[in-house]
N, C-alpha and C positions, 0 to 999 in steps of 0.2 A: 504494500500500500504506500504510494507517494505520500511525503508530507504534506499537503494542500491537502487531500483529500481526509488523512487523519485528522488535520483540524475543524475540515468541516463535521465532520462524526463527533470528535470532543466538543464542539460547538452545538450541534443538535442534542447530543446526550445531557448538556448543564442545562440546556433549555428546557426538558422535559422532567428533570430534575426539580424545577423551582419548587421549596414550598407553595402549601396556598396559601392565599391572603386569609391573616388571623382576624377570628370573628368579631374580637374585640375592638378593633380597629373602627373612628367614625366610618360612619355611611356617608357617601359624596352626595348627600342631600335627597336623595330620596324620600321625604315626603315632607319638604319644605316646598312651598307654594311659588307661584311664579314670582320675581322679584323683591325675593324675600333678603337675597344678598346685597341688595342697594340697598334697603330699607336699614337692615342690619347696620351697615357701615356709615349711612346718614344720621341714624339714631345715636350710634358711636359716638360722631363728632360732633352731634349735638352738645350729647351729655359732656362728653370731654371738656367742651368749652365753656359748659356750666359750672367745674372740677367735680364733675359725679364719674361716678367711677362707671361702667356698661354694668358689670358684674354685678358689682354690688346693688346696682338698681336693679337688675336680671333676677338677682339670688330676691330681693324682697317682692316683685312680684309673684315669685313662684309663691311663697309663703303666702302671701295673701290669697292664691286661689285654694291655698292647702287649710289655711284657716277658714276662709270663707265654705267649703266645702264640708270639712267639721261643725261648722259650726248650721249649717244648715240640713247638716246628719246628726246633730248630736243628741238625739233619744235612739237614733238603732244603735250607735257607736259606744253610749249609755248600757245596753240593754246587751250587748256582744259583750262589752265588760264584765260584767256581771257572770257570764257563762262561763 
């Protein structure tokens, strides 16, 4: 076997080779809505230039849908406790 042709073989072989992609890994957006990454990146620089942090404004609305959701469960939430 010529050299050229061994490398293409070592070359097809690494390539069939690759791990898969880890499951853990983000999804490239797959169920974010259409121009949802402008919106992202405007909102950014809003807050930015308000000195709010994105995160930290991120992290308190999550909480407030987590509270507000509790708190408009909170007799079965109540009553699963108790079990």
């Amino acid at each position: 076997m010529n050299m050229l042709a061994q490398e293409e073989k070592t070359i097809e072989t690494t390539e069939v080779k690759k791990k898969p992609r880890s499951s853990n890994k983000k999804r490239s957006g797959a169920n974010k809505p259409e121009g949802f990454n402008e919106f992202e990146a405007l909102a950014k620089e809003i807050l930015t230039g308000q000195g709010i942090s994105y995160f930290d404004w991120l992290h308190k609305k999550h909480q407030e849908v987590v509270l507000s959701f509790n708190l408009s469960n909170k007799d079965e939430i109540a009553m699963l406790a108790k079990e």
